[in-house]
Biopython code that builds the backbone (N, CA, C, O; Angstrom):
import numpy as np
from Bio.PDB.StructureBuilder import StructureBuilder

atoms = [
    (1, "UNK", "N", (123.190, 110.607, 28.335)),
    (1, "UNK", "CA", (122.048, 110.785, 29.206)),
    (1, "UNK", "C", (122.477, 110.487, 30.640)),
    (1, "UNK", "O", (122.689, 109.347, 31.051)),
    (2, "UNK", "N", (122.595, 111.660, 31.409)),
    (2, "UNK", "CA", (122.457, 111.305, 33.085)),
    (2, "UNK", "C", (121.764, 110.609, 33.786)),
    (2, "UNK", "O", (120.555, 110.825, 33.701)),
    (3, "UNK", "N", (122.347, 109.238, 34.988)),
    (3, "UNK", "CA", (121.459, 108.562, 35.343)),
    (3, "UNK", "C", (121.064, 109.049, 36.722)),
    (3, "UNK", "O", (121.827, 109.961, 37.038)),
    (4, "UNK", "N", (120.120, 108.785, 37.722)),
    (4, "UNK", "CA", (120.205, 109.076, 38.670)),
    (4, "UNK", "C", (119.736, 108.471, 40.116)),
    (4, "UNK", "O", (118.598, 108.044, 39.919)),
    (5, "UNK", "N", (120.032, 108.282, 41.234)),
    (5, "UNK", "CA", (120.086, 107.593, 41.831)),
    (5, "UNK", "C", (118.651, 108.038, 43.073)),
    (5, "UNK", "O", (118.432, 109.199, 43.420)),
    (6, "UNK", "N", (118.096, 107.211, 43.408)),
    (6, "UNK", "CA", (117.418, 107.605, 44.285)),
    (6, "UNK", "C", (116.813, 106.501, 45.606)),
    (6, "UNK", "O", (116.209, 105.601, 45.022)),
    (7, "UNK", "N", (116.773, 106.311, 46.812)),
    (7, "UNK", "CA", (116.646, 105.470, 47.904)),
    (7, "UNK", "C", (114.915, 105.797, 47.745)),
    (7, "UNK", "O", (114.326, 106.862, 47.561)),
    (8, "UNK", "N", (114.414, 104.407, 47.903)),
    (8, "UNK", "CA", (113.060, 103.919, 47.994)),
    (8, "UNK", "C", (112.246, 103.781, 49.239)),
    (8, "UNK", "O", (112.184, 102.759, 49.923)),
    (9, "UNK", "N", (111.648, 104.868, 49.460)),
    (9, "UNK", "CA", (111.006, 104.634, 51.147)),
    (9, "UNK", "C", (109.280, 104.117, 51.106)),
    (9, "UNK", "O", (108.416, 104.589, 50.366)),
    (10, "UNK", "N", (109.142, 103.269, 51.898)),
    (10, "UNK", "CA", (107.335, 102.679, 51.415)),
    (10, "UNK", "C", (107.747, 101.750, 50.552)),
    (10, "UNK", "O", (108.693, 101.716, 49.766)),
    (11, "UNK", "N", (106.699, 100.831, 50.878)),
    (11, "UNK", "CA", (106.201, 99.399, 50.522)),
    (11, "UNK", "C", (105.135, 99.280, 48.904)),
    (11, "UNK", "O", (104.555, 98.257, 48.540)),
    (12, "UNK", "N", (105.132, 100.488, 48.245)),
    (12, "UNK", "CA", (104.226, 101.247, 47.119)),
    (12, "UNK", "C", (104.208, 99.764, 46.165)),
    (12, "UNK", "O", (103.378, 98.927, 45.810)),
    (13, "UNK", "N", (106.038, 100.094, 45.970)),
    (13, "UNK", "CA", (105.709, 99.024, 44.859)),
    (13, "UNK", "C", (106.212, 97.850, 45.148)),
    (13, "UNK", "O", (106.775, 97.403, 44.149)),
    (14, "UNK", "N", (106.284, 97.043, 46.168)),
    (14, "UNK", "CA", (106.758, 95.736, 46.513)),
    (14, "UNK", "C", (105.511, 94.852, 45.965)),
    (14, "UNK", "O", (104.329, 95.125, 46.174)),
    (15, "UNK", "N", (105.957, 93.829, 45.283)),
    (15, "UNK", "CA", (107.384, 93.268, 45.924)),
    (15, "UNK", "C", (108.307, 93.616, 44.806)),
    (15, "UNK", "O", (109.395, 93.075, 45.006)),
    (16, "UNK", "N", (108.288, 94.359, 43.633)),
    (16, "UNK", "CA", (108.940, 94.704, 42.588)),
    (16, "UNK", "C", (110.467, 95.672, 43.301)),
    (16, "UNK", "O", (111.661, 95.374, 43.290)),
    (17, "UNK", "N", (109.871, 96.661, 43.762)),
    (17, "UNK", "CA", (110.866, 97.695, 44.381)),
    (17, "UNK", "C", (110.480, 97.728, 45.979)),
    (17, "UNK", "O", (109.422, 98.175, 46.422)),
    (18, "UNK", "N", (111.560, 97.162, 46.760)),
    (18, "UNK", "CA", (111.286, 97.396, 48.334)),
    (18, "UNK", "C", (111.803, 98.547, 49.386)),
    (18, "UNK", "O", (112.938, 98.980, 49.585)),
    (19, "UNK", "N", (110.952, 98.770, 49.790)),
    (19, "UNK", "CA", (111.373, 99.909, 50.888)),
    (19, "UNK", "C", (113.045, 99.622, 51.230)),
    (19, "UNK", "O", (113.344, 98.549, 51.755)),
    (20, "UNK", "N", (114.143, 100.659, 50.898)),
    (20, "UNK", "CA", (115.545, 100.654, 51.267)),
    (20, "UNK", "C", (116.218, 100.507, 50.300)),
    (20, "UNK", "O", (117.390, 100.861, 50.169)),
    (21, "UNK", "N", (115.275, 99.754, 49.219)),
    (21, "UNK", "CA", (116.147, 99.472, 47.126)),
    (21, "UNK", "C", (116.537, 100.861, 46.888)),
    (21, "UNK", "O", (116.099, 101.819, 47.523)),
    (22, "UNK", "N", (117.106, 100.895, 46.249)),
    (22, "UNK", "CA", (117.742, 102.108, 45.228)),
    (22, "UNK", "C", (117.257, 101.851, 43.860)),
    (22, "UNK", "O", (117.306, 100.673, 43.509)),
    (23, "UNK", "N", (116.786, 102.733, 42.989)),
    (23, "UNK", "CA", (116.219, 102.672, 42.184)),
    (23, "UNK", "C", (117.594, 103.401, 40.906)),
    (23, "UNK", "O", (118.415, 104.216, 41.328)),
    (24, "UNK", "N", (117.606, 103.051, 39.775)),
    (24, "UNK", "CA", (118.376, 103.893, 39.036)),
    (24, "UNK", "C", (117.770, 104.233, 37.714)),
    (24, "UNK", "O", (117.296, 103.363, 36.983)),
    (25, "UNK", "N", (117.792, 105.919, 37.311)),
    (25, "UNK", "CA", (116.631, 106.024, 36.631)),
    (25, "UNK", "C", (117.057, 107.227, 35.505)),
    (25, "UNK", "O", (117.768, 108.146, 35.911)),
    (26, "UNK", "N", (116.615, 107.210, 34.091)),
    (26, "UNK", "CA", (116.873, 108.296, 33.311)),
    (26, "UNK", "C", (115.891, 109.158, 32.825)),
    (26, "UNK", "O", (114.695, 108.936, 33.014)),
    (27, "UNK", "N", (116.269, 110.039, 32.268)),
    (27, "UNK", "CA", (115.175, 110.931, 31.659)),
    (27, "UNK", "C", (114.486, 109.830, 30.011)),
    (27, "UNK", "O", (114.890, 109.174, 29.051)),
    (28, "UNK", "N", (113.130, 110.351, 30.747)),
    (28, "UNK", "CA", (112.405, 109.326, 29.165)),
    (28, "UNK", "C", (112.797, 110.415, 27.953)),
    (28, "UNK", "O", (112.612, 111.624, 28.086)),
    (29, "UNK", "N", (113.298, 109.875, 26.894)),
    (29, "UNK", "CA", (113.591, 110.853, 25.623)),
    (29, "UNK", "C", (112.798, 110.525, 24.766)),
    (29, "UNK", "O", (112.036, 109.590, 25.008)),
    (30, "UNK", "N", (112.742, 111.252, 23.418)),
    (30, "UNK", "CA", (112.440, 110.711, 22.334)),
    (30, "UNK", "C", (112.630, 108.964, 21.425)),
    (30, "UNK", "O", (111.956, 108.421, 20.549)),
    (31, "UNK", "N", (113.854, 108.556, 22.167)),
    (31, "UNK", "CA", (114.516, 107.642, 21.663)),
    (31, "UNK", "C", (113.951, 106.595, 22.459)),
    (31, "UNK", "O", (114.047, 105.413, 22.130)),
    (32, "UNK", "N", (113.241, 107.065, 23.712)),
    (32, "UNK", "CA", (113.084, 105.786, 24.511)),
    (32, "UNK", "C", (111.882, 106.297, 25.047)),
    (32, "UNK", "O", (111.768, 106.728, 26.194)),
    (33, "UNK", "N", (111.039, 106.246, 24.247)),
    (33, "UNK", "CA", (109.751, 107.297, 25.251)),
    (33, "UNK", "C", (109.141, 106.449, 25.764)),
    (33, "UNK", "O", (109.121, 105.349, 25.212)),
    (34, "UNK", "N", (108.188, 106.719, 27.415)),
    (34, "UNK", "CA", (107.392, 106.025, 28.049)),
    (34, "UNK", "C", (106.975, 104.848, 27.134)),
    (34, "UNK", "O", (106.889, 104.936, 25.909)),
    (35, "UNK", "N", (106.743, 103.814, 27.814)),
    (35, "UNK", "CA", (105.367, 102.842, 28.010)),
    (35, "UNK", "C", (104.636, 102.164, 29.235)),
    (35, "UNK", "O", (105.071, 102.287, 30.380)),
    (36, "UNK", "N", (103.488, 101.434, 28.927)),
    (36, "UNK", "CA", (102.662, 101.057, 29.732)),
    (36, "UNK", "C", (103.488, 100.193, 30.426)),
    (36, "UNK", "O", (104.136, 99.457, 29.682)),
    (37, "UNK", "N", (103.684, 100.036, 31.663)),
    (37, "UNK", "CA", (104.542, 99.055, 32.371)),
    (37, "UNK", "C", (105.677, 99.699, 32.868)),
    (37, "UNK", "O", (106.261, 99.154, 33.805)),
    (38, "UNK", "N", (106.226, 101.056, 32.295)),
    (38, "UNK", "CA", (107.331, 101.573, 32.759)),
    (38, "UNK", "C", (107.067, 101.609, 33.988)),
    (38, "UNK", "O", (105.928, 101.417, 34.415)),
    (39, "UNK", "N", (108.561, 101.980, 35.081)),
    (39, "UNK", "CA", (108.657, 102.229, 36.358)),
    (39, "UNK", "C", (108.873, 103.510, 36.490)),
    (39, "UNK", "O", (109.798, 103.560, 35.678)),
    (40, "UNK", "N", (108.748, 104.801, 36.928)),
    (40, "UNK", "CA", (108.542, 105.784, 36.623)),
    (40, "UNK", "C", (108.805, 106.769, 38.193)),
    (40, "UNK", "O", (108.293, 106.436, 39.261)),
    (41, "UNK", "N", (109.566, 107.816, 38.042)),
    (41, "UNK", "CA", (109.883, 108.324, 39.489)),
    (41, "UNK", "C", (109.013, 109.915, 39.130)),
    (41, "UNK", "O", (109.443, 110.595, 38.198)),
    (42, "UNK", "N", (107.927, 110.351, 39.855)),
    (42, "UNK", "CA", (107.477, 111.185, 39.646)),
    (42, "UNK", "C", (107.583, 112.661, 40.783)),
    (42, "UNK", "O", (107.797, 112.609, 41.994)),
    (43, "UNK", "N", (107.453, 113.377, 40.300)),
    (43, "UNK", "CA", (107.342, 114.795, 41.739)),
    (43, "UNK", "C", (105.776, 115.099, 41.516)),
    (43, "UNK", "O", (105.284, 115.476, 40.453)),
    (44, "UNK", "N", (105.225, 114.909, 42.480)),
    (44, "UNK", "CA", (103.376, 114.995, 42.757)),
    (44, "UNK", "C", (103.205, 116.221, 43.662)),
    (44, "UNK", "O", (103.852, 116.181, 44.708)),
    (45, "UNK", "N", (102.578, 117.115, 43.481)),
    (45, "UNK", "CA", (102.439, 118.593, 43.794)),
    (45, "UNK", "C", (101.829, 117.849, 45.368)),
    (45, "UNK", "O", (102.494, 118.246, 46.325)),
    (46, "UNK", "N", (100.930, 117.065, 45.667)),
    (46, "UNK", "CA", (100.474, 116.615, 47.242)),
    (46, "UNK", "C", (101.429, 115.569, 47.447)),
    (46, "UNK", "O", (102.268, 116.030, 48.220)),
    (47, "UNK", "N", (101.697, 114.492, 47.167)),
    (47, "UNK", "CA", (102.437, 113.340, 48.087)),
    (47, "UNK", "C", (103.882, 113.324, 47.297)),
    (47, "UNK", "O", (104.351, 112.196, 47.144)),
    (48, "UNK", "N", (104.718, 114.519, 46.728)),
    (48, "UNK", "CA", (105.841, 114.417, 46.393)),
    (48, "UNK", "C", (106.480, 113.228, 45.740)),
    (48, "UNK", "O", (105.762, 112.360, 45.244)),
    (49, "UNK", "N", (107.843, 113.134, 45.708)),
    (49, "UNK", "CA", (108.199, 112.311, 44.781)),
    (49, "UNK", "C", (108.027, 111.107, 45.308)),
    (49, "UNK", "O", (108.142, 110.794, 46.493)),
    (50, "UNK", "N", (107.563, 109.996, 43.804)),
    (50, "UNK", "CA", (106.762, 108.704, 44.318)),
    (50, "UNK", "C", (107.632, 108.217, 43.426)),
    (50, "UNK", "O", (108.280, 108.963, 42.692)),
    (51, "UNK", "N", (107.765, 106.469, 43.392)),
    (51, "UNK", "CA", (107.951, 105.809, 42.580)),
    (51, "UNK", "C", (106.965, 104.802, 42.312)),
    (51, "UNK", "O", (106.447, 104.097, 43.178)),
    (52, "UNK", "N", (106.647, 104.744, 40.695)),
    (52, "UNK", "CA", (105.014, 104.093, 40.583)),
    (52, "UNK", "C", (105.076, 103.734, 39.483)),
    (52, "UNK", "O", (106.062, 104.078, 38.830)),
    (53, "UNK", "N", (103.998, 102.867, 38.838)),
    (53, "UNK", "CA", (104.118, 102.390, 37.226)),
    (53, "UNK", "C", (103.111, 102.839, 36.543)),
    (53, "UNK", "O", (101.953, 102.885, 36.958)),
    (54, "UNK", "N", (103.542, 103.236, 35.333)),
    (54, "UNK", "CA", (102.573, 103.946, 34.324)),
    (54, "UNK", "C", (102.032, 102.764, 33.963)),
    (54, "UNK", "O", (102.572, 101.686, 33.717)),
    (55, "UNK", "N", (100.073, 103.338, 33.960)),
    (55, "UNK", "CA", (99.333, 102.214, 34.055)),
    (55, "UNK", "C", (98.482, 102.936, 32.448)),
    (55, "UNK", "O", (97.786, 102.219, 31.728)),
    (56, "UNK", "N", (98.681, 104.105, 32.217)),
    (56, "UNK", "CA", (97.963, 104.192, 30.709)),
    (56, "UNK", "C", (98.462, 105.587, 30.341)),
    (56, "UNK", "O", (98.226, 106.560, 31.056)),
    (57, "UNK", "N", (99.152, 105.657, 29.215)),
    (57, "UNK", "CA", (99.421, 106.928, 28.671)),
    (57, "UNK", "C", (98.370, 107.767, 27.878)),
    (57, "UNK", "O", (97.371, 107.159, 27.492)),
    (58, "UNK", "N", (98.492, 109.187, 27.572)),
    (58, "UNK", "CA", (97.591, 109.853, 27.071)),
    (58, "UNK", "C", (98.154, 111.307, 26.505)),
    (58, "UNK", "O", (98.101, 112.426, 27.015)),
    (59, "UNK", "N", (98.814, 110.767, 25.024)),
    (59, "UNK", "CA", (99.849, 111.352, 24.185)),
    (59, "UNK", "C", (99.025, 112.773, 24.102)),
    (59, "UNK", "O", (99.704, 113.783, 24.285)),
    (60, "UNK", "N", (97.808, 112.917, 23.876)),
    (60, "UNK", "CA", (97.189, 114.243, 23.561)),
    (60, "UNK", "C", (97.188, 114.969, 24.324)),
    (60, "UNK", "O", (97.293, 116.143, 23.969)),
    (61, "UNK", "N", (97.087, 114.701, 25.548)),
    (61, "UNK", "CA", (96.398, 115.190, 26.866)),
    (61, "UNK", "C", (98.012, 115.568, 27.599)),
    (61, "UNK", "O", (98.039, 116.328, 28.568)),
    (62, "UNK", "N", (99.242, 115.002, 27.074)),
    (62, "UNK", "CA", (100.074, 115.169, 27.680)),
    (62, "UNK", "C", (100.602, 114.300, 29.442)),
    (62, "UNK", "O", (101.620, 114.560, 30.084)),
    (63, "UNK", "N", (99.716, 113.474, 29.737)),
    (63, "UNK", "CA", (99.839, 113.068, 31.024)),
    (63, "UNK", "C", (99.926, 111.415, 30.767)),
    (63, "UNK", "O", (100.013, 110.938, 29.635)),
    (64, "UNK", "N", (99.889, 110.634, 31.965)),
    (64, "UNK", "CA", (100.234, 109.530, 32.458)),
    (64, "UNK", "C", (98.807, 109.189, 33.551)),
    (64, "UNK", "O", (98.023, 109.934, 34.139)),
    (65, "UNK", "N", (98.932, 107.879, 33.474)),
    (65, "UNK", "CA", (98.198, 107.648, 34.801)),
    (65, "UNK", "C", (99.571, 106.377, 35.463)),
    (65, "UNK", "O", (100.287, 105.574, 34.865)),
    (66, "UNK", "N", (99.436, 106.716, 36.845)),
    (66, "UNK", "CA", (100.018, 105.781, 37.881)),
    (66, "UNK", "C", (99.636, 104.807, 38.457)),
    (66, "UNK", "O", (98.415, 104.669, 38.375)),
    (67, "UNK", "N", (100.243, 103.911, 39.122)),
    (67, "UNK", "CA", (99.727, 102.777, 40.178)),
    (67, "UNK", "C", (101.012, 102.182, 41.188)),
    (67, "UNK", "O", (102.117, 102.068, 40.656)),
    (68, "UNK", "N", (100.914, 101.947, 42.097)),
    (68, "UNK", "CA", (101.769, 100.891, 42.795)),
    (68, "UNK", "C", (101.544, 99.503, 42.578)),
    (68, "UNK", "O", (100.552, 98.945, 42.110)),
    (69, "UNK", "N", (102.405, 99.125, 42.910)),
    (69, "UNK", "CA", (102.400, 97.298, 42.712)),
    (69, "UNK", "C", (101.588, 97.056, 43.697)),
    (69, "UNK", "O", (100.502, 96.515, 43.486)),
    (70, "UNK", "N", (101.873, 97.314, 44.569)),
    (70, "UNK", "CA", (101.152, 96.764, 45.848)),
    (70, "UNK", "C", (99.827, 97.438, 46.117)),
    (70, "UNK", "O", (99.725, 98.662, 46.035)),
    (71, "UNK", "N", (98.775, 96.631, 46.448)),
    (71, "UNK", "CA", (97.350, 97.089, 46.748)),
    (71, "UNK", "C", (97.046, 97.977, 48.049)),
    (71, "UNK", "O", (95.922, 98.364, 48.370)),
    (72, "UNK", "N", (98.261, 98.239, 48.757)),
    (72, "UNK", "CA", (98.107, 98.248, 49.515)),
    (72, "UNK", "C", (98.574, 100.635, 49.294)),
    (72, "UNK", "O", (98.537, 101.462, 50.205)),
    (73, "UNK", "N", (98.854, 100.838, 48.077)),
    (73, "UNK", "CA", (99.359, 101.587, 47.851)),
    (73, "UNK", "C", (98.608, 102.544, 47.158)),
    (73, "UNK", "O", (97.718, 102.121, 46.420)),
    (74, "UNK", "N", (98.835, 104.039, 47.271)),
    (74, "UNK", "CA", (97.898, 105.124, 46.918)),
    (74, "UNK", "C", (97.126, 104.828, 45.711)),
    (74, "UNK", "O", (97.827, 104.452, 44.771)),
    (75, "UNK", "N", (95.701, 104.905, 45.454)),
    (75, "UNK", "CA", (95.166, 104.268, 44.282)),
    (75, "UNK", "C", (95.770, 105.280, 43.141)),
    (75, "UNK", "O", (96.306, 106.330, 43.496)),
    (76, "UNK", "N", (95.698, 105.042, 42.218)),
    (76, "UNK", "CA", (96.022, 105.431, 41.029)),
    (76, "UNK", "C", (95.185, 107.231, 40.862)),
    (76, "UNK", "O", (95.615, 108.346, 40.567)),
    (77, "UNK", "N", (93.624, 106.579, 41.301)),
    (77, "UNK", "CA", (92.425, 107.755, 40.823)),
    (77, "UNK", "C", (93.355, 108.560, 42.041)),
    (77, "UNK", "O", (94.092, 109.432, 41.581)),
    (78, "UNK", "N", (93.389, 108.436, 43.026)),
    (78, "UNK", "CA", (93.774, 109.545, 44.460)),
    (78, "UNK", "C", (95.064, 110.280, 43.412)),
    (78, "UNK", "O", (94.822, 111.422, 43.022)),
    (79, "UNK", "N", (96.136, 109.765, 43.057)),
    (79, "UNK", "CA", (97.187, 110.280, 42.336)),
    (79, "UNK", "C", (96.699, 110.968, 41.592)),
    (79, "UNK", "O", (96.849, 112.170, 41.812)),
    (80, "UNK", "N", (95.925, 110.577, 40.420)),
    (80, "UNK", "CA", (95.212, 111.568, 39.779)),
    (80, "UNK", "C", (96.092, 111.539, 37.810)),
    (80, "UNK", "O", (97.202, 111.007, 37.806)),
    (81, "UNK", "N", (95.679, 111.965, 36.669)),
    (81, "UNK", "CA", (96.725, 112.568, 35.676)),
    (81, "UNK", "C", (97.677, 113.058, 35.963)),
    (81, "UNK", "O", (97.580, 114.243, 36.279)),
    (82, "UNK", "N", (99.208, 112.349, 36.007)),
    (82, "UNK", "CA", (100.436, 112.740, 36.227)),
    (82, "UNK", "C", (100.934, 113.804, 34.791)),
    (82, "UNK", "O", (101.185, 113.216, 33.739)),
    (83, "UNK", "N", (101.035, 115.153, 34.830)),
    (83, "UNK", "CA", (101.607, 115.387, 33.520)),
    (83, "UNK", "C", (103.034, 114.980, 33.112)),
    (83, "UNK", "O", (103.754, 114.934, 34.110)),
    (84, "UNK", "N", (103.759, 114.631, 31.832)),
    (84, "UNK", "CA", (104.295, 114.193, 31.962)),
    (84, "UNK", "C", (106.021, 115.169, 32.365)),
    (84, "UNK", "O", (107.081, 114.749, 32.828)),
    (85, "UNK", "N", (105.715, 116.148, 32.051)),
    (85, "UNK", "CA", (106.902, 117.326, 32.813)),
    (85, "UNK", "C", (106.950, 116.764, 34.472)),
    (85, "UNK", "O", (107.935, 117.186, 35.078)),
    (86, "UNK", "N", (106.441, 116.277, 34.913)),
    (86, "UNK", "CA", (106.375, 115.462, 36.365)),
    (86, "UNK", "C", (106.883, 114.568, 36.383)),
    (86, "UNK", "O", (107.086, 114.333, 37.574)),
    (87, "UNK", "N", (107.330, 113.711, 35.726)),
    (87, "UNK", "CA", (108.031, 112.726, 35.375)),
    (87, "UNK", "C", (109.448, 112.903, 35.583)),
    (87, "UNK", "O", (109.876, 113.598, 34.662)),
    (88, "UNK", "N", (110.483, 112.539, 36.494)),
    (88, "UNK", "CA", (111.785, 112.907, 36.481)),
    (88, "UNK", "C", (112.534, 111.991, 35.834)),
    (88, "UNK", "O", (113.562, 112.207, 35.191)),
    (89, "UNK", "N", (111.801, 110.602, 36.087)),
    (89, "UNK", "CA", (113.108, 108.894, 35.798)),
    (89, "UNK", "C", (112.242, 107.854, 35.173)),
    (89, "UNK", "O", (111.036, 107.689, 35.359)),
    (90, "UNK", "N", (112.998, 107.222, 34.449)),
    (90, "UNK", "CA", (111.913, 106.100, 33.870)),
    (90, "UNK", "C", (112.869, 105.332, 35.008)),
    (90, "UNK", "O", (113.926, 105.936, 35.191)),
    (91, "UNK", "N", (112.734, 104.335, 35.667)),
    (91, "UNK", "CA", (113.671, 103.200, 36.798)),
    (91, "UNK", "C", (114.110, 102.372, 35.623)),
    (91, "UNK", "O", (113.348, 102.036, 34.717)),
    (92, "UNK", "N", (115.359, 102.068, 35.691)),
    (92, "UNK", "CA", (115.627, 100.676, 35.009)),
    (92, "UNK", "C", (116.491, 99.882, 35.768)),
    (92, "UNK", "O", (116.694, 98.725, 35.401)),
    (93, "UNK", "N", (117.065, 100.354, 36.834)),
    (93, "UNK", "CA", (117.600, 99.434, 37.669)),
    (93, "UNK", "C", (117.327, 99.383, 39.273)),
    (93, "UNK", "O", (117.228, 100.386, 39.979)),
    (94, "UNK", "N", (117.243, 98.292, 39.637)),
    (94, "UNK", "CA", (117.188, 98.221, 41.323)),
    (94, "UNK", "C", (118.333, 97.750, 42.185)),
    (94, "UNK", "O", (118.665, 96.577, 42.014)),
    (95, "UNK", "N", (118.892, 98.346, 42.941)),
    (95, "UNK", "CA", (119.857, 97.966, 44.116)),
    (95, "UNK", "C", (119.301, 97.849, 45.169)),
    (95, "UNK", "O", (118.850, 98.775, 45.844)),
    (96, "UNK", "N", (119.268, 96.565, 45.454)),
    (96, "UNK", "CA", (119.202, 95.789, 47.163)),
    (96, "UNK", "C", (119.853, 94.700, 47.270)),
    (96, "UNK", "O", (120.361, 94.102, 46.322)),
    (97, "UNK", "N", (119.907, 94.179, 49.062)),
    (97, "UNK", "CA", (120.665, 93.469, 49.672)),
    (97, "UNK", "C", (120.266, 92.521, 48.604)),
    (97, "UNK", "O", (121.312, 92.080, 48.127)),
    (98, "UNK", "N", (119.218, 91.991, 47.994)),
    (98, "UNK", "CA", (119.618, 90.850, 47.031)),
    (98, "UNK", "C", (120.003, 90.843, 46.032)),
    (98, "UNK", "O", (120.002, 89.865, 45.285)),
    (99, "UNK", "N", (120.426, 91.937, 45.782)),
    (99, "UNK", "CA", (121.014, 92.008, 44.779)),
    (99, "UNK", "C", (120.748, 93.733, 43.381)),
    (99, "UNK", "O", (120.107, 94.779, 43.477)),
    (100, "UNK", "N", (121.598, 93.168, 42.338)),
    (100, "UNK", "CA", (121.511, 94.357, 41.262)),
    (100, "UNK", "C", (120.322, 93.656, 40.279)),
    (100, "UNK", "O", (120.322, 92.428, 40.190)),
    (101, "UNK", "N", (119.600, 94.218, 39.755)),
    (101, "UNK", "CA", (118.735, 93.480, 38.506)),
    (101, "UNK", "C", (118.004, 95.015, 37.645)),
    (101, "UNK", "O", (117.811, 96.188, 37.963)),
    (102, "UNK", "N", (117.803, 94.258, 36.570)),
    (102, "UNK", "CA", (117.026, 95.297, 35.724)),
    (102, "UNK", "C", (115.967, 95.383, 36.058)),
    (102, "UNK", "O", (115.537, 94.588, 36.894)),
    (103, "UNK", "N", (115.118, 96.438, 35.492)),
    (103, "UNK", "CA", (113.364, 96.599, 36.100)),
    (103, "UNK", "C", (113.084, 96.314, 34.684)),
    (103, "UNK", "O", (113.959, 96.479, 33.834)),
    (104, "UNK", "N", (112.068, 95.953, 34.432)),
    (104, "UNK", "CA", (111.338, 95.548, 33.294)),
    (104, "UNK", "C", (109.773, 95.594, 33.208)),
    (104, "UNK", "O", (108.995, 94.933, 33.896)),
    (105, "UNK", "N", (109.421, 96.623, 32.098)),
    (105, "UNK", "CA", (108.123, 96.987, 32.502)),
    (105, "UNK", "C", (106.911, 96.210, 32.163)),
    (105, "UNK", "O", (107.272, 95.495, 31.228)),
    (106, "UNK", "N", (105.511, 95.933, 32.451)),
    (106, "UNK", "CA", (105.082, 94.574, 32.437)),
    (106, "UNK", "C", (103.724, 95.281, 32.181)),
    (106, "UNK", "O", (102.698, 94.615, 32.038)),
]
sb = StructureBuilder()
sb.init_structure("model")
sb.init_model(0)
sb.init_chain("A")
sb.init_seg("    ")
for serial, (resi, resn, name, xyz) in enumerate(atoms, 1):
    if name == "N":
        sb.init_residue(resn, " ", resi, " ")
    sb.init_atom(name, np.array(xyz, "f"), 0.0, 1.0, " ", f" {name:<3s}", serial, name[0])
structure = sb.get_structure()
């Protein structure tokens, strides 16, 4: 499975992921499919690719709902049902000046 790398712009999900982190992220498979708490890198047809946490799945319906950590960050309802073909990365790792650490979904 290819991982992939991507630079974090916005304060969305701080203090978890900070504006300038690098995020490192794979395709969700069968073997490792979504959950509630995942960190999740999405492409959004209006505010493009976000990084956000799946706040409730919806296996029938095919979609996701989102959120940022921070309150300060696009509400979830504005985002709207993420389908999950929108979905590019589940995050499992963060790179910043403080360091390397795993993401762990909560």
């Amino acid at each position: 499975m290819k991982s992939a790398l991507l630079r974090v712009r916005g304060n969305s999900m701080a203090p978890t992921v900070q504006d300038g982190d690098y995020v490192v992220g794979r395709r969700p498979s069968r073997r490792r499919p979504l959950r509630i708490g995942d960190i999740v890198v999405i492409e959004h047809p209006y505010y493009g690719r976000m990084v956000k946490r799946v706040r409730s799945l919806d296996a029938a319906g095919g979609t996701v709902e989102v959120r940022g950590d921070n309150a300060a960050s696009v509400a979830g309802i504005d985002i709207g049902p993420v389908p999950q073909a929108q979905i590019l990365q589940r995050a499992w790792l963060c790179i910043s000046p403080r360091g390397v650490r795993r993401l762990r979904h909560q």
